[in-house]
Every structure is written in structure tokens, then in C-alpha cells.
TORZA-233246 format. One record per atom (N, C-alpha, C): residue in one letter; x, y, z. Coordinates in steps of 0.1 Angstrom, whole numbers, plus 5000, padded with zeros to 4 digits. Example, Ala and Ser with C-alpha at 12.3 -4.5 7.8 and 13.67 -1.06 7.14 Angstrom:
A513249435078;A512349555078;A513249675078;S512849785071;S513749895071;S512950005079;
This chain:
X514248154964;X513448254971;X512048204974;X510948234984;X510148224986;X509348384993;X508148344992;X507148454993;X506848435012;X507348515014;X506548505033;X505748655031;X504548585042;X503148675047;X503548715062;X503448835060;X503448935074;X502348995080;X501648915092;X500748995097;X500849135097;X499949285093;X500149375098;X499049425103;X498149425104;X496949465109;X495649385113;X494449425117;X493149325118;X492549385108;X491649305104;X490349325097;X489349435105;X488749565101;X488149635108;X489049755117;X490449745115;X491149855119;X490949995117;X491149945099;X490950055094;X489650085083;X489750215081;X487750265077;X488950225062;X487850225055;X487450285037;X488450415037;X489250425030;X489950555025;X491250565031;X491250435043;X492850535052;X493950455047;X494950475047;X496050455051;X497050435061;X498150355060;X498950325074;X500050295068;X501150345071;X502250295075;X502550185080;X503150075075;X503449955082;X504849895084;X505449755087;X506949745086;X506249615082;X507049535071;X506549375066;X508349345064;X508849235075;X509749165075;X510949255082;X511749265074;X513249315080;X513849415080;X513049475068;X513549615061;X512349695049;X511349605050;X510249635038;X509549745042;X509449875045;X508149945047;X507549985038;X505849955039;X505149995030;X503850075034;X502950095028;X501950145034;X500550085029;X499850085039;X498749995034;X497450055034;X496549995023;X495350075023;X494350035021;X493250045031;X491849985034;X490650085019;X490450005008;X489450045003;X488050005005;X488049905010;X486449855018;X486949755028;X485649725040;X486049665048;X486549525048;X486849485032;X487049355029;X488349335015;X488549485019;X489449485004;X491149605008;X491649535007;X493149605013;X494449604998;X495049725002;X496149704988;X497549764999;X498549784991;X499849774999;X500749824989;X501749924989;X502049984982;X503950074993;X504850094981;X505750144993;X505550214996;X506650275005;X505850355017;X506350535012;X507350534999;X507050664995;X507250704981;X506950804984;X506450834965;X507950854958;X507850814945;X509350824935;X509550914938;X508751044938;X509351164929;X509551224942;X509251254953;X509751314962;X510151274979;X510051174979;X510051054990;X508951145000;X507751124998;X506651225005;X506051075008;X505651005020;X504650945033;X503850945024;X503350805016;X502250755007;X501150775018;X501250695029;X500350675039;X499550785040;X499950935038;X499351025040;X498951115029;X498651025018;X498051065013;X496651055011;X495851115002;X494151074994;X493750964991;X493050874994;X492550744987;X491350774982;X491150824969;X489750784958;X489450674951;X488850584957;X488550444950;X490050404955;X490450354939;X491650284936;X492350364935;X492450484933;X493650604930;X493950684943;X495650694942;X496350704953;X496650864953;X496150974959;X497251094953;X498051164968;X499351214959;X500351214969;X500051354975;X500551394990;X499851514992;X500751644989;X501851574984;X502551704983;X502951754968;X503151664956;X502751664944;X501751674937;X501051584942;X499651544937;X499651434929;X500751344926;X500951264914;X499951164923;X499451114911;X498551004912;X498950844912;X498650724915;X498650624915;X497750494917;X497750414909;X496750274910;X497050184917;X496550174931;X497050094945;X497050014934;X496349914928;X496649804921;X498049734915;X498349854909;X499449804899;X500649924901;X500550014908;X501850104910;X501850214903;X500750184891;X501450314881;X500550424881;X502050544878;X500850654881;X500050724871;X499250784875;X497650764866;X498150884859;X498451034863;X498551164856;X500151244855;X501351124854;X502551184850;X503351064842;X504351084834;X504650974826;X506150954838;X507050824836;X508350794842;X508050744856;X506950744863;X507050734879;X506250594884;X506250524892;X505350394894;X505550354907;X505050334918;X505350244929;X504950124930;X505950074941;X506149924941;X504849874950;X504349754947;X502949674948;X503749564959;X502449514967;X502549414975;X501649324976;X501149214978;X500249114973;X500049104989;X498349124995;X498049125005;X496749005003;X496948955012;X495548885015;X494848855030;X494148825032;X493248815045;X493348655050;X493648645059;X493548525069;X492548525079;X491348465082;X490648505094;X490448615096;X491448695106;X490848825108;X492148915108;X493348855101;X494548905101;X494348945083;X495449055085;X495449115070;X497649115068;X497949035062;X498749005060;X499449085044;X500849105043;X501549125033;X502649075030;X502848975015;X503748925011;X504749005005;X506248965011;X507348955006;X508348874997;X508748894988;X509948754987;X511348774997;X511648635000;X513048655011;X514048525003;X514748545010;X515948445002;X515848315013;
């Protein structure tokens, strides 16, 4: 296996707080999220507990909340901040130039 990087966006797309929907490779959707103009996290694209559109949720700081539960989450690391059993899956994003890219592993 190796790790491939999927362009999905530019630098400057998106403001502080939003979220997007994205597609990284073949079948990966995730959702990605601008916390400063220099800092992006990536997360799937729906929540454990009720498959509710991450993308459309709250971004406070680092904490993710879903809009139709409310369950919380740490773009960082997946897990959720205010229910036990629940966690979403993380993506390792980085910046190229002026591309904001997200890693996969593929076979």
C-alpha cells in the first residue's frame, strides 16, 4: 500500500469555519475544513451516529458539531468530544503551493 495525495481545493477558497464536501480518489468522500487561512483538516464525510453531512456542520476552533445531533468532534483526531462509543475517520492533509491536497492509502 501506499499513501496518494488528492488535490481538492486552493488555498484561499475557503474562509475560517467552513466546510466542504469533497471526493479524494475513487470512492473516499470526505469533508474538509478550513480553520485558518493556512490550516485545513479532513474528516469523513458523515457522522457515526446518524449519517448527517459533516460538511454542514459548526466549526469552533478544532471542535466539529453535527447539526442534527449535536455530537461533537476533534477535526484532529476523530473523536468525539461530548458522547462515549462514536469517532470519525481523519485524513492527513497538507498544502502544496497553493493546492490543498488529501492523503489516502491505495493498494
Amino acid at each position: 500500500m501506499r499513501k496518494v495525495y488528492y488535490p481538492v481545493a486552493r488555498i484561499g477558497e475557503m474562509q475560517p469555519g467552513e466546510g466542504r464536501n469533497v471526493s479524494v480518489g475513487t470512492d473516499d468522500d470526505c469533508a474538509l475544513f478550513c480553520v485558518s487561512p493556512t490550516e485545513y483538516f479532513a474528516t469523513g464525510a458523515l457522522c457515526p451516529h446518524a449519517n448527517e453531512p459533516l460538511d454542514q456542520g459548526h466549526l469552533e476552533g478544532f471542535e466539529l458539531v453535527c447539526r442534527r445531533h449535536h455530537l461533537c468532534f476533534d477535526i484532529r483526531n476523530g473523536n468525539c468530544t461530548n458522547a462515549g462509543g462514536f469517532s470519525v475517520r481523519t485524513f492527513e492533509v497538507k498544502l502544496e503551493g497553493q493546492a490543498i491536497l488529501i492523503g489516502v492509502w491505495e493498494d
